[in-house]
NUKEMAR-903440 format. One record per residue: residue number from 1; residue in one letter; z, x, y of N, C-alpha, C in turn. Coordinates in Angstrom, 2 decimals, decimal comma. Example, Ala and Ser with C-alpha at 12.3 -4.5 7.8 and 13.67 -1.06 7.14 Angstrom:
<lomis>
+-----+------+---------+---------+---------+---------+---------+---------+---------+---------+---------+
:  nr : rest :     nup :   neast :  nnorth :    caup :  caeast : canorth :     cup :   ceast :  cnorth :
+-----+------+---------+---------+---------+---------+---------+---------+---------+---------+---------+
:   1 :    A :    7,80 :   13,19 :   -5,69 :    7,80 :   12,30 :   -4,50 :    7,80 :   13,20 :   -3,30 :
:   2 :    S :    7,08 :   12,85 :   -2,25 :    7,14 :   13,67 :   -1,06 :    7,87 :   12,90 :    0,03 :
+-----+------+---------+---------+---------+---------+---------+---------+---------+---------+---------+
</lomis>
This chain:
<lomis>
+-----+------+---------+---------+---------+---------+---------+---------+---------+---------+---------+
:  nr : rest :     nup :   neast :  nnorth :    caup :  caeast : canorth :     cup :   ceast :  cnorth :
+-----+------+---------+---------+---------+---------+---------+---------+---------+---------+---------+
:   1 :    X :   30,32 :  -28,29 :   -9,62 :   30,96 :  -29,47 :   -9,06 :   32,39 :  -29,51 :   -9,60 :
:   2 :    X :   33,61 :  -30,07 :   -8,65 :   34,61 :  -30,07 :   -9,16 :   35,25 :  -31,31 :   -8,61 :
:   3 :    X :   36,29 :  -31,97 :   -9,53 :   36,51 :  -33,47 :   -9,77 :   38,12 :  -32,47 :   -8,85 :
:   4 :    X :   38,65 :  -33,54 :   -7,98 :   39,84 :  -32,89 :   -7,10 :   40,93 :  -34,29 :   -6,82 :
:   5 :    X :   42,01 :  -34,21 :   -7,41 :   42,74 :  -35,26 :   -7,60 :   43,31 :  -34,77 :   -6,79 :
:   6 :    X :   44,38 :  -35,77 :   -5,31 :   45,25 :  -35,48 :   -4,78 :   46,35 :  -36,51 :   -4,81 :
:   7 :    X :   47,33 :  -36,30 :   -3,96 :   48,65 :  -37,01 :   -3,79 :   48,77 :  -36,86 :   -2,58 :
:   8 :    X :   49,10 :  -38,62 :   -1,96 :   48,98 :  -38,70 :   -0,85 :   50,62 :  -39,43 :   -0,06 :
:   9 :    X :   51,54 :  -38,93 :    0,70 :   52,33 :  -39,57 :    1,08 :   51,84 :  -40,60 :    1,96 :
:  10 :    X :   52,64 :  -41,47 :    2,24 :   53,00 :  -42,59 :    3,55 :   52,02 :  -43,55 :    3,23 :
:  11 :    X :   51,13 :  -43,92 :    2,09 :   50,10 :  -44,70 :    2,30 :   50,92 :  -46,29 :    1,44 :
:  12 :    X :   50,82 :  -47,91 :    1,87 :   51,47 :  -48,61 :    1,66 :   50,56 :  -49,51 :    1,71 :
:  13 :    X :   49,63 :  -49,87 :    2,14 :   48,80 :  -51,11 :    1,84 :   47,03 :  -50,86 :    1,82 :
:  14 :    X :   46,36 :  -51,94 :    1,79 :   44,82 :  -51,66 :    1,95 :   44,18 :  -50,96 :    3,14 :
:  15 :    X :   44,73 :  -51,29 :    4,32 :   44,20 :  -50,81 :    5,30 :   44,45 :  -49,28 :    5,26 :
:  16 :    X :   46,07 :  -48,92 :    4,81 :   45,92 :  -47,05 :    4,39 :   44,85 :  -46,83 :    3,64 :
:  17 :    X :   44,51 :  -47,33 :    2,69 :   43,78 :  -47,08 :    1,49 :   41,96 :  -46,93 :    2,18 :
:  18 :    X :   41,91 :  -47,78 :    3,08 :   40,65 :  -48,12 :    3,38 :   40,64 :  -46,55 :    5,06 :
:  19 :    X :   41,35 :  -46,51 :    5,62 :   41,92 :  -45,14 :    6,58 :   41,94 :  -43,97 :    5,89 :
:  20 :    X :   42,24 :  -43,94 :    4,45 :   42,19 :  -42,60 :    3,78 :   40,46 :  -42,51 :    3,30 :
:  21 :    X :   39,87 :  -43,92 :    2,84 :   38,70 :  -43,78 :    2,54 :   37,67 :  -43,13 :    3,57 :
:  22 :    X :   38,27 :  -43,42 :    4,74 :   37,08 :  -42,86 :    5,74 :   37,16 :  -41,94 :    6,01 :
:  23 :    X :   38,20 :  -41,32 :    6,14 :   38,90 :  -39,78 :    6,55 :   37,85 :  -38,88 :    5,56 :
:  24 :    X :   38,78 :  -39,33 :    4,13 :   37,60 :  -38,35 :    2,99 :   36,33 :  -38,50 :    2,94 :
:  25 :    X :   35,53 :  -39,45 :    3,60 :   34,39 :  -40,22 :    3,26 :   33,62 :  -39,42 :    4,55 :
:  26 :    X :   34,23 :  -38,80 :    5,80 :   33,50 :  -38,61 :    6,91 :   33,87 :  -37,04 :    7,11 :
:  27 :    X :   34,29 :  -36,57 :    5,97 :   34,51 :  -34,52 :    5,79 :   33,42 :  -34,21 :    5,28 :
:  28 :    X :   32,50 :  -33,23 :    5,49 :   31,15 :  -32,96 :    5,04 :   31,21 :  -31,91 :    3,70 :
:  29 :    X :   30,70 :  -32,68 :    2,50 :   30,77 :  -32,08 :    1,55 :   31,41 :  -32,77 :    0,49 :
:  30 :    X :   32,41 :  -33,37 :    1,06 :   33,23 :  -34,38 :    0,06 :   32,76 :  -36,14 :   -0,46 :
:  31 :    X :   32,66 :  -35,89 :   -2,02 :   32,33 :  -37,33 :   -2,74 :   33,22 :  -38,21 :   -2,75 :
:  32 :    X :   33,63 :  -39,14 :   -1,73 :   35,26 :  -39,90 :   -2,64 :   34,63 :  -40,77 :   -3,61 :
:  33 :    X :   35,64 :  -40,80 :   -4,63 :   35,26 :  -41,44 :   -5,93 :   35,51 :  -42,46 :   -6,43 :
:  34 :    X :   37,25 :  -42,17 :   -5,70 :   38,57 :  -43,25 :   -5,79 :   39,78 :  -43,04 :   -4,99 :
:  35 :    X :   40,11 :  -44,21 :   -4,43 :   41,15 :  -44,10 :   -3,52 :   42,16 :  -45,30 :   -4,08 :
:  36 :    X :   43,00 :  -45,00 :   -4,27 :   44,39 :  -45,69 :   -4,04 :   45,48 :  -45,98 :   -3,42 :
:  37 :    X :   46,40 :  -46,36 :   -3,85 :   47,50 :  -46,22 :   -2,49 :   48,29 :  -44,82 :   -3,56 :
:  38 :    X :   48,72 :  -43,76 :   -2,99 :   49,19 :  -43,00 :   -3,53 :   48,38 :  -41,57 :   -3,79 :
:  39 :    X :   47,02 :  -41,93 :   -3,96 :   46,24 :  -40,93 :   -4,48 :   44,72 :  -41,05 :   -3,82 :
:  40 :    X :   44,07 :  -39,86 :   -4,40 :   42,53 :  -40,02 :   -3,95 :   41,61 :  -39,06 :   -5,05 :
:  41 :    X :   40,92 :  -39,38 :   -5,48 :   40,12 :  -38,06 :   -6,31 :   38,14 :  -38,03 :   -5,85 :
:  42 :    X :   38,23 :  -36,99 :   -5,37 :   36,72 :  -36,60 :   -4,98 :   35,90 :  -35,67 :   -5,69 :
:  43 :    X :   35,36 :  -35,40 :   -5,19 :   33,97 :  -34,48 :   -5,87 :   33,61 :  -33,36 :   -4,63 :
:  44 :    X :   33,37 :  -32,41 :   -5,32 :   33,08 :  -31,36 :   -4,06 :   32,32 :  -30,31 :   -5,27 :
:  45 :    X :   31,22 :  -29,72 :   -4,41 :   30,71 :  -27,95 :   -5,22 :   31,13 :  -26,98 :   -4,33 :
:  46 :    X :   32,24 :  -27,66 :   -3,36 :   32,39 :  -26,47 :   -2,09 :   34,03 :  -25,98 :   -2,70 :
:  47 :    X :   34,08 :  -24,12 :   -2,81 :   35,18 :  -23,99 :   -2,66 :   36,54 :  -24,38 :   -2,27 :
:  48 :    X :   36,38 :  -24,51 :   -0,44 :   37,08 :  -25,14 :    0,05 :   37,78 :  -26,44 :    0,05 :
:  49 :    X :   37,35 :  -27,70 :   -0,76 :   37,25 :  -28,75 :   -0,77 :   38,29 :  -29,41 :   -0,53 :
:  50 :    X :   39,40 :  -29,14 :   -1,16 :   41,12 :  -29,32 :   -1,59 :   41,38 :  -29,47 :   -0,20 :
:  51 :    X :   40,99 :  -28,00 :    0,52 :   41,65 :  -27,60 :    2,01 :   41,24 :  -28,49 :    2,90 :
:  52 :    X :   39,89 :  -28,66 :    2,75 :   38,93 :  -29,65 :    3,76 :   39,81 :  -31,43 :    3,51 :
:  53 :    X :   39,82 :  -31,86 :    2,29 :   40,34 :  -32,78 :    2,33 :   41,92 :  -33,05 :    2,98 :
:  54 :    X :   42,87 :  -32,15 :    2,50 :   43,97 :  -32,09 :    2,63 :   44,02 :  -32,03 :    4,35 :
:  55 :    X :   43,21 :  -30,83 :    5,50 :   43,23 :  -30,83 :    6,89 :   42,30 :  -32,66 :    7,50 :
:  56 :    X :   41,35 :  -32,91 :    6,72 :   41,38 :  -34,63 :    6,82 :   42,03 :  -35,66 :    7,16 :
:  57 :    X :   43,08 :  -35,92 :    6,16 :   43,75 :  -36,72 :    6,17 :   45,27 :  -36,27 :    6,96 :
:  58 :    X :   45,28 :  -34,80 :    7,05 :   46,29 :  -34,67 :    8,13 :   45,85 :  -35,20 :    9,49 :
:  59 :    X :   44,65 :  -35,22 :   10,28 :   44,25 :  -35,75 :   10,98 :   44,37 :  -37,22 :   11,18 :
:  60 :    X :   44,37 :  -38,08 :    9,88 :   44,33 :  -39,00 :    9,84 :   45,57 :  -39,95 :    9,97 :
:  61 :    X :   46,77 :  -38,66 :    9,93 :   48,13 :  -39,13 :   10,06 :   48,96 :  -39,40 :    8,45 :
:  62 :    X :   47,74 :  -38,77 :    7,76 :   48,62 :  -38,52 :    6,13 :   48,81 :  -36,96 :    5,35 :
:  63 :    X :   50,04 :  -36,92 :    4,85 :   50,12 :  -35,78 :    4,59 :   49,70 :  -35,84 :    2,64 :
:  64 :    X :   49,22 :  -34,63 :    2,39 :   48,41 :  -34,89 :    0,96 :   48,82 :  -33,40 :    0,47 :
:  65 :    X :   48,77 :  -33,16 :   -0,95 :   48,57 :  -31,87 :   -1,81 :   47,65 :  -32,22 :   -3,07 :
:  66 :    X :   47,63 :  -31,15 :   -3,72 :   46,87 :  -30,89 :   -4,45 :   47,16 :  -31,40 :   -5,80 :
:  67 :    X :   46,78 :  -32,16 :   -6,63 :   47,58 :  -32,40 :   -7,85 :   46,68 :  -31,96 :   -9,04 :
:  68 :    X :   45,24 :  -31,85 :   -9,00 :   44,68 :  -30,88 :   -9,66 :   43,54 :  -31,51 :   -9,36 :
:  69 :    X :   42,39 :  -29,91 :   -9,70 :   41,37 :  -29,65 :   -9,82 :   40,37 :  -29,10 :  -10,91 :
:  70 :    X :   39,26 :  -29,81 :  -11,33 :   38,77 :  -29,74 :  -12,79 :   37,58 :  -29,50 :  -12,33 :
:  71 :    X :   37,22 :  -28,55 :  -12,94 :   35,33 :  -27,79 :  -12,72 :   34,87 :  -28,96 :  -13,97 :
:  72 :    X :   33,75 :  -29,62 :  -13,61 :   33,15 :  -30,35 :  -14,16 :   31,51 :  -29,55 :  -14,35 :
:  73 :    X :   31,22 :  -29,85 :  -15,35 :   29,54 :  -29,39 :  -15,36 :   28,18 :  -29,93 :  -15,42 :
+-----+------+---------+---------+---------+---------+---------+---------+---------+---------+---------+
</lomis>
């Protein structure tokens, strides 16, 4: 399992916050954990996870990177 912090542009109030929640919340594989305005950190055992989230929320009309990823055990 790995804990996956990101950084999220353009997000400014609850309703982003609650639009980013569903985005990450409805990618298969992904735990959201925590969402903020600014950020998001999930849970994934899938390689891909970062990518899956990050093509997400591009969909969703937010652009995101990677700010780190921690193998948890």
């Amino acid at each position: 399992m790995a804990e996956i912090i990101l950084r999220i542009d353009g997000m400014h109030c609850g309703a982003c916050v609650k639009r980013v929640s569903q985005a990450l919340g409805a990618a298969p594989g992904l735990a959201v954990k925590e969402v903020r305005i600014g950020a998001a950190r999930i849970e994934s055992d899938q390689q891909s996870a970062a990518g899956q989230a990050v093509e997400a929320l591009a969909k969703a009309g937010y652009r995101a990177h990677l700010e780190e990823a921690l193998a948890k055990n």
